[in-house]
C-alpha angles and dihedrals in degrees: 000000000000118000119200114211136220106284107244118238098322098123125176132328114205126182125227130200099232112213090176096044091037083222137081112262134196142235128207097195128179120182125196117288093238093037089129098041097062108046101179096049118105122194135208116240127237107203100213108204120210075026095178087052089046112024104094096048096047085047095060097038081052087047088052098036100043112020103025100022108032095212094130142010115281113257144196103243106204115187127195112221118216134224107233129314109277084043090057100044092045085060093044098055125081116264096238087048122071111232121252124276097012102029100225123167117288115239109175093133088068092046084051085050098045090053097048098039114041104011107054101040079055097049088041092054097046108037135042094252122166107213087258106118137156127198113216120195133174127209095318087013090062095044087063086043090059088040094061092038088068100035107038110010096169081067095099135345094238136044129192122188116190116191090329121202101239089160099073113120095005093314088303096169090072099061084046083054098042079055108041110024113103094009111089126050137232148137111306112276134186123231119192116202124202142172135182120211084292122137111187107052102096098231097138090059088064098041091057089055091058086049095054097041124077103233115184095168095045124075105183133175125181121202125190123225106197098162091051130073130213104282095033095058086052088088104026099052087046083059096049092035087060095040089067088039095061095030109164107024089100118055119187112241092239080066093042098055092053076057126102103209092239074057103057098035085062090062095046083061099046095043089047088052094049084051094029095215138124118226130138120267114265107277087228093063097035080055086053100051098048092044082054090061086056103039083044083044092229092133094140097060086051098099096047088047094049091055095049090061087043091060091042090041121036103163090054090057086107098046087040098053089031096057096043091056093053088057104037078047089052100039102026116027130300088250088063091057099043090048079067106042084047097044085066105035110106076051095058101034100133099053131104103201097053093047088054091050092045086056094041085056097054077042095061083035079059079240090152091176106035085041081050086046097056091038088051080053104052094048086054085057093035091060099038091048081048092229125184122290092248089059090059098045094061101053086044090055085052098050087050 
């Protein structure tokens, strides 16, 4: 027999009638592993150029990094597919510049167009998106992304440009950016500069232009790579790119613990304003506060405490209830957590996790059918919200 397993983070692709572009264009979109179990949340969105060629990489390191990892918010990744090489290249490359190769006629300000136009009023009325977004381009790709940077930089809060290929057209984009960086002004935006072991891009050119100009709207940072080659930074300048993004939403432990929780819960405010987003509190440091209520023996304050969060954080109602349960089912009785987990569950119905704590609890109460029933449950949800295989994995292994 053969058995076909869960496809791993390829999401949707969806087609749009391109009135910029005069073609049909298409989407490669991937939305949050637990986007519809968690209704109020909102993401920001990372827009992946050369999508097809980068899709699946940047969908595992977001896999690793959001959902297993916490390291950063989970996001919506959106990638553009191309049309062929010399299509895409043409797109990516400055109007004013010819593309590589052929030397066709740049029209990146179409491709911009495209994207501001026609991509993002689709993504924003399909999908719970903060305005937080970030555009990511590799070699050509980050030529465009220099390129809007300098043209139209209230185009995206944050900018990553991997290996980019300043030398097109005689290095063309630096006299665009002797001309343009500093000048105009716009919200702050962030760019991220890499480079892999290569000689001959011309990044160092461009580089030399945001040292001499005085530039109170860019931050900017630029790493080398010099073990990496040009295919090979592509993944490992992205991770450390969106880990100073999204500085601050993970806390090591060691940080967590000097915290008091009104504490930490006052910088999960002030870290998901800066992003303005809505997402729940990462179920790590949700684990730690409330450990901290037992090990402080402040047990006592623990439900007013719990509700507080609750009103200053909607989205984290499921990982707050869920984790107090664990621990009043530790510490208390297993009846004490399940009273929790069942006080909230026609609100988190949809939710795999909660339907997997509700059956660990009947497991601890030594419940064997009703702990089957809700593990029957989460794998019906598991399969309808097309989670990854593991996931399925583990509430099969419980149902055996």
């Amino acid at each position: 027999m053969i058995s076909f397993a869960n496809v791993f983070g390829t999401g949707e692709r969806v087609t749009i009638d391109s009135a910029e572009l005069s073609e049909k264009r298409e989407l490669q979109i991937l939305l949050p592993e637990n986007y519809q179990a968690s209704l109020k949340a909102t993401y920001p969105v990372i827009y992946l150029l050369d999508g097809d060629y980068n899709f699946h990489g940047v969908s595992g390191l977001l896999d690793f990094m959001a959902n297993k990892g916490q390291l950063i918010p989970d996001v919506i990744l959106v990638g553009f597919a191309d049309k062929g090489t010399e299509t895409y290249r043409k797109y990516m490359t400055p109007n004013e510049s010819t593309s590589p190769i052929k030397g066709n006629k740049g029209a990146a300000e179409a491709f911009l167009a495209f994207i501001n136009n026609e991509v993002k009023p689709y993504i924003k009325k399909r999908y719970r998106v903060s305005a937080h977004s970030t555009l990511v381009g590799h070699s050509i790709g980050g030529l465009f992304v220099l390129n809007t940077l300098l043209e139209v930089p209230d185009s995206f809060n944050n900018y990553v440009a991997i290996s980019p290929s300043v030398w097109v057209s005689n290095s063309a984009i630096i006299k665009k950016a002797q001309e343009k960086l500093g000048k105009a002004k716009h919200q702050k935006v962030s760019l991220y500069l890499a480079l892999g072991d290569e000689t001959r891009m011309g990044q160092y050119a461009f580089i030399n232009q945001l040292d001499v100009k005085p530039l109170k709207n860019i931050d900017w940072s630029f790493k080398h790579y010099p073990s990496e080659n040009h295919n090979s930074v592509g993944l490992i300048a992205l991770r450390d790119s969106l880990k100073a993004i999204f500085q601050g939403w993970y806390l090591p432990e060691k940080t967590l613990e000097s915290y008091e929780p009104q504490a930490i819960l006052k910088h999960y405010e002030s870290i998901q304003k800066a992003l303005d987003i809505k997402q729940p509190i990462p179920a790590s440091v949700v684990h730690i506060m409330i450990r901290k209520h037992y090990r402080q023996k402040k047990v006592d304050e623990l439900p007013e405490f719990i509700a507080n969060a609750i009103a200053r954080f909607p989205e984290s109602k499921q990982v707050l209830i869920a984790k107090q349960a664990s621990f009043a089912g530790h510490y208390d009785s297993p009846e004490s957590g399940l009273s929790l987990l069942k006080s909230v569950e026609s609100e988190f119905s949809s939710s795999i996790e909660h339907m997997k704590a509700i059956a660990a609890s009947y497991e601890q109460s030594n419940d064997k059918a009703k702990a089957l029933h809700y593990y029957k449950k989460a794998l019906k949800l598991a399969k309808e919200q097309n989670a990854n295989q593991w996931q399925l994995n583990i509430i099969q292994a419980k149902l055996l």
